[in-house]
N, C-alpha and C positions, 0 to 999 in steps of 0.2 A: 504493500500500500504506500508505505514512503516513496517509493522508485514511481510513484504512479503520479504522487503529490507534485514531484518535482518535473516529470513530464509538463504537465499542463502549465503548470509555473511557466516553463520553455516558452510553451506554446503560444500561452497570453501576455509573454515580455514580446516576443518576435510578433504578435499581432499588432500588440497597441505599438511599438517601433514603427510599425509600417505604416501604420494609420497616422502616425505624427511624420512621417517622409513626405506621405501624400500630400495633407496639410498644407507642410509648407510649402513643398512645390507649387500646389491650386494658390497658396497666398502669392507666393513670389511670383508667379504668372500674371497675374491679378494686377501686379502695381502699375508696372508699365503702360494698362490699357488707361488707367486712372489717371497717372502723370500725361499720357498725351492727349485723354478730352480735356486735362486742366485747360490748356491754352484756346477750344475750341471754345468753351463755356464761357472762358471769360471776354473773347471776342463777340459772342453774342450779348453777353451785359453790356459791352460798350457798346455797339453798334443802338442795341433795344435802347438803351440810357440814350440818344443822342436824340434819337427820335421821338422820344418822351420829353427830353426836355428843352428839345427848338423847333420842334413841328407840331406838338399836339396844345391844346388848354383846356380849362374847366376842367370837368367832370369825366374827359377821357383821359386827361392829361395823368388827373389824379386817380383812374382805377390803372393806369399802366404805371404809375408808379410803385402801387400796393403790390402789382403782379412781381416788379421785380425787386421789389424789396424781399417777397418771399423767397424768388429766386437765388438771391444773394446769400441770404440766410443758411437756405440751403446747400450753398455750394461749400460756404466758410464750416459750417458745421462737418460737412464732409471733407473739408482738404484745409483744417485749420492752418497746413504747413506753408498754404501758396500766399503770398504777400501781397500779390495783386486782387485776390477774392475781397479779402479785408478793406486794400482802399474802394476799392467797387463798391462795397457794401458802405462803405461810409459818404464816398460821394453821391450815393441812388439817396441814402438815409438825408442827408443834409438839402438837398436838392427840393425831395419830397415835405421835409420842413418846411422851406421857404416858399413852396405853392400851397400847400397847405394851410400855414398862417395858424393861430388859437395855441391853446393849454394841449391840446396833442403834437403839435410841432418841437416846444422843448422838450419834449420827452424823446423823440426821436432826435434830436441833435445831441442828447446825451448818450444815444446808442451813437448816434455817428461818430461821435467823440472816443468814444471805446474802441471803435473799428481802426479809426486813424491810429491812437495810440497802439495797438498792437500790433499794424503794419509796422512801426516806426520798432518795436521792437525785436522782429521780423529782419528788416533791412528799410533803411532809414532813407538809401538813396534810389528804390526800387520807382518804375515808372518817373525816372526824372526828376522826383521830390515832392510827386504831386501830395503823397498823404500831407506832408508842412505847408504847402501853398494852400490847401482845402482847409485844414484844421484852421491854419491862420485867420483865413474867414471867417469860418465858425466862431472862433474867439472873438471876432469883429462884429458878427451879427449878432449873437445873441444878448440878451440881455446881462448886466452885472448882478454881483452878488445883492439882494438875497432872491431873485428871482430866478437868476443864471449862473452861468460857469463864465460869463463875458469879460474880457480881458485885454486892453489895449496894447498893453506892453508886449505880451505874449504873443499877441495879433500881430504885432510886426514882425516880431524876432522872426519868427514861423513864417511868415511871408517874403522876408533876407533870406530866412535859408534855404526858399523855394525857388528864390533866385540864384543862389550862388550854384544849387544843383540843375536848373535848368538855364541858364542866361540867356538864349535866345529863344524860350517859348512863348508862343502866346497867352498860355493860361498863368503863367506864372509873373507877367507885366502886365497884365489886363486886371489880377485881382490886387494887385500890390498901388496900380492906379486907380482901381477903384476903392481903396485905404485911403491913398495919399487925398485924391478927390471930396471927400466924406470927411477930411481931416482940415478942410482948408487949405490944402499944399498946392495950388492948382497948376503952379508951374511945372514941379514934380510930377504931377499926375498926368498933364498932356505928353512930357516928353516919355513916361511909361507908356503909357494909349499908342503913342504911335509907334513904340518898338514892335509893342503886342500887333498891331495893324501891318509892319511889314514882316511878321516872323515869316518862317521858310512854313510851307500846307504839311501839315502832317499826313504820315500813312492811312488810309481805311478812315480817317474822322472829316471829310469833306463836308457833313452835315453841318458836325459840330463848330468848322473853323467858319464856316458861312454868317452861323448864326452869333457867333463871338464877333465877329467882323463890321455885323451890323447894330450888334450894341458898341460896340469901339466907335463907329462913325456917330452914334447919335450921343455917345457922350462928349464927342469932342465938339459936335456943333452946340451944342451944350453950354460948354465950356468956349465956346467963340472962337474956335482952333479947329477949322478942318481939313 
């Protein structure tokens, strides 16, 4: 009976072995399909996000924002490692504040606030700086204490160093002119506008650079500088 004991022992180590081989093979097969729809996924947030936020308004504007704020959600929950879900989710989050407007809006820029912050913790100069040039805003729009997280000081620093990581982009002299503008700086703020006005078209964002282009001209007429 011992010799019988120790048989099956055998049997049931060399099973469960082989069950934990399989395992990890089906896991490690598994990653690589995961890491290459990462990039697919989040091209669709930016593309969806572009169109939501300089082609639609009202009431469709705001259920495609709900849509992909879920979206976003879901993606960072599944791939908390990718850097870029996080700012995506923070800029859909922050976006959908500001058409939204009310007592639901800062509650979702405090999500967005989180999203930025853990990109940055992530990799800080991921997408060109944009989590700091977004956050920096955030710090600008919202309200101060005790209503907000609002912060002016903080708002620039975060918007310099979304400059010093992006120097010739549009997003990142366009929100930094619309600080300066907002701050009474206005000679600063035209000559930001119009770096953002002649930056070089980004890849795949033709929407989004259209629709930045033609708030850059109406703030500069604006401002008596066109």
């Amino acid at each position: 009976m011992p010799s019988l004991n120790l048989h099956w022992q055998k049997r049931l180590l060399i099973s469960v072995a082989s069950f934990l081989l399989v395992s990890i093979i089906l896991l490690t097969s598994a990653l690589p399909a995961i890491a290459a729809d990462a990039p697919t996924a989040i091209d669709q947030l930016q593309s969806r996000f572009d169109v939501t936020n300089f082609e639609l308004t009202g009431k469709a504007q705001l259920e495609s924002f709900k849509e992909l704020e879920t979206a976003a959600v879901a993606f960072t929950a599944a791939n908390p490692d990718v850097v870029e879900g996080w700012i995506w989710s923070g800029i859909i989050r922050s976006s959908y504040a500001g058409a939204e407007g009310g007592l639901g809006a800062l509650d979702r820029a405090k999500k967005s606030r989180v999203d930025f912050e853990q990109s940055l913790t992530l990799d800080a100069e991921a997408m060109q700086g944009s989590a700091s040039t977004s956050l920096g805003m955030l710090y600008y729009r919202v309200p101060g204490w005790p209503l907000g997280f609002g912060d002016d000081k903080k708002a620039e620093a975060l918007l310099l160093t979304g400059l010093k990581l992006n120097p010739d982009g549009i997003q990142s002299h366009f929100f930094y002119a619309q600080f300066l503008r907002d701050e009474g700086r206005k000679d600063e703020a035209i000559a930001h506008y119009k770096t953002a006005l002649n930056a070089p078209a980004r890849p795949h964002r033709a929407i989004a650079d259209a629709g930045r282009r033609k708030e850059i001209q109406s703030a500069l007429k604006d401002l008596g500088s066109e």
